[in-house]
C-alpha positions as CSV (number, residue, x, y, z in Angstrom):
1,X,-113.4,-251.0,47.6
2,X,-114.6,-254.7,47.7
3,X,-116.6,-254.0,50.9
4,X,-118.2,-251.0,49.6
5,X,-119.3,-253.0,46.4
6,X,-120.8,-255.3,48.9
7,X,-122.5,-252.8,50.6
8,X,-124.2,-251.3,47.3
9,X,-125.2,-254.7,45.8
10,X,-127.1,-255.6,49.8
11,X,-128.5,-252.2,50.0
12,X,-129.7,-251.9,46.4
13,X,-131.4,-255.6,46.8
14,X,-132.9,-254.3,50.1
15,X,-134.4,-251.7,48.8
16,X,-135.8,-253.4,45.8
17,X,-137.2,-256.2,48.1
18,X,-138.8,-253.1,50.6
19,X,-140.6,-250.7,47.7
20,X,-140.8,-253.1,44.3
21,X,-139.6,-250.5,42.0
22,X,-137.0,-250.4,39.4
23,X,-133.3,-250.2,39.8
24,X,-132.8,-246.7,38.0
25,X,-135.7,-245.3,40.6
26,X,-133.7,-246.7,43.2
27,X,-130.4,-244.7,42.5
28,X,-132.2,-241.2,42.4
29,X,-132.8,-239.5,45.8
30,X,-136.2,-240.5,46.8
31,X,-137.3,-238.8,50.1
32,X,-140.5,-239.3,50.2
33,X,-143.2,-241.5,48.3
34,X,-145.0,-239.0,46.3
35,X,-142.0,-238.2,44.6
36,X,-142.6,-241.8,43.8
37,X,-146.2,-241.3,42.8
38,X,-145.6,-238.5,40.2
39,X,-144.0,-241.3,37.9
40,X,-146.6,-243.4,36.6
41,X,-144.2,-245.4,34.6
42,X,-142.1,-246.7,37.2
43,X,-145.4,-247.1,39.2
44,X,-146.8,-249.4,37.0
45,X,-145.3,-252.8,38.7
46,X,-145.5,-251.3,42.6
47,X,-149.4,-249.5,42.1
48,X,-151.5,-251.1,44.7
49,X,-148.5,-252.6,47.0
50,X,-147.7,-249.8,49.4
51,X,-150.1,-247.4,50.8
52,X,-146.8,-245.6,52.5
53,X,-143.4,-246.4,53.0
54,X,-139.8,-244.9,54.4
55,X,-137.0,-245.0,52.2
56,X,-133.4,-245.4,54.1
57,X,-131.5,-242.0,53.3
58,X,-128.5,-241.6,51.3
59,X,-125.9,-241.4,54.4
60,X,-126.9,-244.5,56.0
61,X,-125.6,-246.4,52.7
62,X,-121.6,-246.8,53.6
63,X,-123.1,-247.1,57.5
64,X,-120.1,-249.2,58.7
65,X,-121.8,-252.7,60.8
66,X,-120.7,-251.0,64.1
67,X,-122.9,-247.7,63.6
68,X,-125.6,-250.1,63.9
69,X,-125.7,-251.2,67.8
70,X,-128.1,-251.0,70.0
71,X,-125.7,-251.0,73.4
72,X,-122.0,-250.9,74.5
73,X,-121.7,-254.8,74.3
74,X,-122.6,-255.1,71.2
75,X,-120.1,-252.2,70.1
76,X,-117.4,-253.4,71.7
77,X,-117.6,-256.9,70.4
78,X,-118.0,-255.0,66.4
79,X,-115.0,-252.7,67.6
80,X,-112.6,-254.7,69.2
81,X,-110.3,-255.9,66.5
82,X,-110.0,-252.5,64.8
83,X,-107.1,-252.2,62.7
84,X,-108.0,-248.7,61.3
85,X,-104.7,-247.3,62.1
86,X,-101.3,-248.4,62.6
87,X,-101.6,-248.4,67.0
88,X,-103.3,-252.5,66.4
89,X,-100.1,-253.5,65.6
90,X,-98.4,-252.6,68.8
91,X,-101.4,-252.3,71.1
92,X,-101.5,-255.5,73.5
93,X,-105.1,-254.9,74.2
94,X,-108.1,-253.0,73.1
95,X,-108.9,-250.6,75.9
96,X,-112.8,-249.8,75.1
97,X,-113.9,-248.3,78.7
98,X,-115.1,-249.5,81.7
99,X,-118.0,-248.4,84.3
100,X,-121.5,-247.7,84.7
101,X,-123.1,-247.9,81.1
102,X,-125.9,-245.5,82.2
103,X,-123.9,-243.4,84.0
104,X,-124.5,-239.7,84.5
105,X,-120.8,-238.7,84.2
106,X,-118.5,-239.9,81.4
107,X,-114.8,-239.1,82.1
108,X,-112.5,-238.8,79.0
109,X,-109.1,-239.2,79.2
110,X,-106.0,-239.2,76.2
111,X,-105.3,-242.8,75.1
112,X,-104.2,-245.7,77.3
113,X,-101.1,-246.1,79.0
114,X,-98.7,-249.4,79.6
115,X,-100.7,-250.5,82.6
116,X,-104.3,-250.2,80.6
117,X,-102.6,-251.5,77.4
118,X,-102.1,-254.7,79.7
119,X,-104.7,-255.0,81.6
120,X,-107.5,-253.6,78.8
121,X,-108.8,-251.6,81.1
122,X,-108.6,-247.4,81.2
123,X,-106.8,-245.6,84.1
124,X,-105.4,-248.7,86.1
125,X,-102.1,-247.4,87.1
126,X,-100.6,-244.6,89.4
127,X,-103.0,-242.1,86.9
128,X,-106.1,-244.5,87.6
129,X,-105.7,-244.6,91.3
130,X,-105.4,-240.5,91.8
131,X,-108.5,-239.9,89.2
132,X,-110.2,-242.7,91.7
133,X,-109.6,-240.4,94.7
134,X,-110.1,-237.3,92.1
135,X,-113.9,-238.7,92.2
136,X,-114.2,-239.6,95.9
137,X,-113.5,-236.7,97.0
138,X,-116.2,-234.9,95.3
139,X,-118.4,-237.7,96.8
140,X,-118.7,-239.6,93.4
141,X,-117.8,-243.6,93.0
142,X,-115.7,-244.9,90.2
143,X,-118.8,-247.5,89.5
144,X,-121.0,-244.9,89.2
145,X,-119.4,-243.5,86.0
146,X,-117.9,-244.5,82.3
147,X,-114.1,-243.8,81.8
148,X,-113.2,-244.6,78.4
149,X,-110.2,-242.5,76.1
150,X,-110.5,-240.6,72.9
151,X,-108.0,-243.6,71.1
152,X,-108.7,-247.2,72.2
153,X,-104.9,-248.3,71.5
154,X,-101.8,-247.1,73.5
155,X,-99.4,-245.0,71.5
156,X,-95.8,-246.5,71.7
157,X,-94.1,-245.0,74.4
158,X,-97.5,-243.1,75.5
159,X,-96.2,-240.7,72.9
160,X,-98.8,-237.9,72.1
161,X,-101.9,-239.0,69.9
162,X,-101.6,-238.3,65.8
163,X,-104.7,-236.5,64.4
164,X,-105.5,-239.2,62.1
165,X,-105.7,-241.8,65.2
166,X,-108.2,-239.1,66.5
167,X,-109.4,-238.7,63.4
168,X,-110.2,-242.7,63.1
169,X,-110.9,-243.5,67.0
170,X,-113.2,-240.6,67.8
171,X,-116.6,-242.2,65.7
172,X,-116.2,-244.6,68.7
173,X,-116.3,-242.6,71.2
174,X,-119.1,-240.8,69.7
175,X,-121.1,-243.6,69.3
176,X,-120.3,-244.7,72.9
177,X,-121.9,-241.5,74.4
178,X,-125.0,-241.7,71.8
179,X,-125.4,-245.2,73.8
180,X,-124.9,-243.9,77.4
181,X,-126.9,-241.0,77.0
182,X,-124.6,-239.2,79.8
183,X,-125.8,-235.5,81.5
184,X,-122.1,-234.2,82.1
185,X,-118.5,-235.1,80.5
186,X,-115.2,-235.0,82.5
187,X,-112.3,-234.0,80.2
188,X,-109.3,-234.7,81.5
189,X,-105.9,-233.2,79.8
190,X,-105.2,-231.5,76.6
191,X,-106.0,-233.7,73.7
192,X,-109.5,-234.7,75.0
193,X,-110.5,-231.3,75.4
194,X,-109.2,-230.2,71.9
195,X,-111.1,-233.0,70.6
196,X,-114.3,-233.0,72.0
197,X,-114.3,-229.0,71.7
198,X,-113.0,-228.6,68.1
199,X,-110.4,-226.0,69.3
200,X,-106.4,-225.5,69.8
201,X,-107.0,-223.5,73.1
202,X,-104.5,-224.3,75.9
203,X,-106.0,-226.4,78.6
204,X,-105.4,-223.1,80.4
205,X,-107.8,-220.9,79.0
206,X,-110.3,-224.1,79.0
207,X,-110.5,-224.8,82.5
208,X,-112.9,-223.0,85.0
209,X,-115.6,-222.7,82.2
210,X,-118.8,-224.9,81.6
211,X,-119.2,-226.1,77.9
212,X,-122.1,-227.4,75.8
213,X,-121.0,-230.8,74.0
214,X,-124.2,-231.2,71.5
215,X,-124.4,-235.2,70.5
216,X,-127.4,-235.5,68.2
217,X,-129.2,-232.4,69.5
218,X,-128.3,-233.6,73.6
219,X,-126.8,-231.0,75.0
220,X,-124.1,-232.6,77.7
221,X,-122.4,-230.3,80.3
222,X,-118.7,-230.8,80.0
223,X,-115.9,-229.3,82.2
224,X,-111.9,-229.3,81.7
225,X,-109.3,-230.5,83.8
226,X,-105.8,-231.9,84.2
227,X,-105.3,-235.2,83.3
228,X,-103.9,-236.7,86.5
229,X,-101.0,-238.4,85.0
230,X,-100.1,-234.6,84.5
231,X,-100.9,-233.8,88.1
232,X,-98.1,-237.0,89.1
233,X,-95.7,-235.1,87.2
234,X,-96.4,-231.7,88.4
235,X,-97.7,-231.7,91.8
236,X,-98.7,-228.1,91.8
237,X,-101.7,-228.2,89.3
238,X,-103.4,-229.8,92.1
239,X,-105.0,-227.1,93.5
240,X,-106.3,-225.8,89.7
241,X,-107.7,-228.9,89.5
242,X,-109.2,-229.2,92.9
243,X,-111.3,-225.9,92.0
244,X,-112.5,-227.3,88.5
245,X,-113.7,-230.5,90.9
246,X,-115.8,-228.4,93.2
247,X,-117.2,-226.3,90.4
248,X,-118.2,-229.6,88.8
249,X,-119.3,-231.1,92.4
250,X,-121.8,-228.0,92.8
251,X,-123.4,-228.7,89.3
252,X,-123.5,-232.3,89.6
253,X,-125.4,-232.4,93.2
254,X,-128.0,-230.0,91.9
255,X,-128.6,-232.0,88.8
256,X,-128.4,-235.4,91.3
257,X,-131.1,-233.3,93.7
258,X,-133.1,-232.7,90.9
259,X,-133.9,-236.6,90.2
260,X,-135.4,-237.1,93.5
């Protein structure tokens, strides 16, 4: 409650600095100035000032710091100490995403595991190393891409994601494809496709299509796949999977030829 005090008092002194008018003007919605302009009462201190202006709209008021940054490394740094939810008292480290920052491709797994809960990196163990060869074979690098998960923190004993951890940790990822900009999303396992599609299909009836993710009015292409630390554990999904990757392969050359 304190901090959203805070924020009323700086935004309310802001906008008083920017426009000159009184504070009761100030707490109606104003979009544009000549709603201003049909008081002349309120006018009377302002008249002359401003020949135009842009007022901040009503949704940016409770804008949290880390809405506000201009690249990943400035996110990060606003985002790593996050205690939103319960998984920063266990979590070793902050697992934000590693990769190409202007990558084309954005692969999305779960949450971290042990290994990336140590290391602070996504998808260093056995599951890291297949999703590496996952990518070469379709002929794409690991440093050409972004990997990052739909929670930054490990869940104790990798158990399964609560909604309200999604429900807290998604903003970031949000914001983290607003800043890359990607063309195409890899989703790999259950929870990240439920999440990023807003649905309780099975992964089943998900794979083998190709979605439209919308991100501020971008349209990204995003396909579904196993999650490979799935694929460890049941060998036999590997040829499902290996006939999302060549679907995805034959969309991703033809966007990749179409930049030359």
């Amino acid at each position: 409650m304190k901090d959203i005090l805070e924020k009323c008092v700086n935004y309310l002194k802001f906008y008083n600095d920017r426009i000159g008018l009184p504070l009761e003007l100030q707490l109606k919605k104003v979009h544009s100035y000549n709603e201003v302009e049909n008081n002349k009462n309120v006018l009377k201190e302002s008249q002359g000032k401003h020949q135009s202006i842009t007022l901040i709209e009503e949704e940016n008021l409770f804008a949290e710091d880390w809405e506000k940054s201009q690249n990943l490394e400035q996110l990060l740094e606003k985002i790593k100490n996050c205690s939103k939810c319960n998984l920063y008292r266990t979590r070793t480290n902050f697992v934000f995403g590693s990769g190409n920052y202007n990558a084309d491709l954005v692969v999305i797994g779960e949450a971290p595991g042990s290994e990336e809960d140590l290391q602070g990196q996504p998808f260093v163990g056995r599951a890291g190393q297949l999703l590496t060869k996952m990518l070469n074979s379709i002929n794409i690098l690991r440093e050409e891409v972004f990997i990052c998960n739909i929670l930054k923190c490990r869940p104790p004993g990798n158990r399964n994601p609560m909604p309200e951890e999604i429900k807290l940790c998604e903003p970031y990822l949000v914001k983290q494809l607003k800043l890359i900009n990607p063309e195409f999303i890899l989703a790999l396992g259950s929870f990240a496709a439920q999440t990023l599609l807003k649905t309780k299909e099975p992964l089943g009836k998900l794979r083998g299509k190709i979605f439209n993710y919308n991100i501020s009015g971008k349209i990204i292409k995003l396909i579904v796949t196993f999650h490979p630390a799935a694929l460890l554990r049941n060998p036999q999904w590997k040829k499902p999977t290996w006939e999302d990757l060549k679907m995805f392969k034959v969309m991703y050359e033809k966007f990749k030829q179409s930049k030359i």
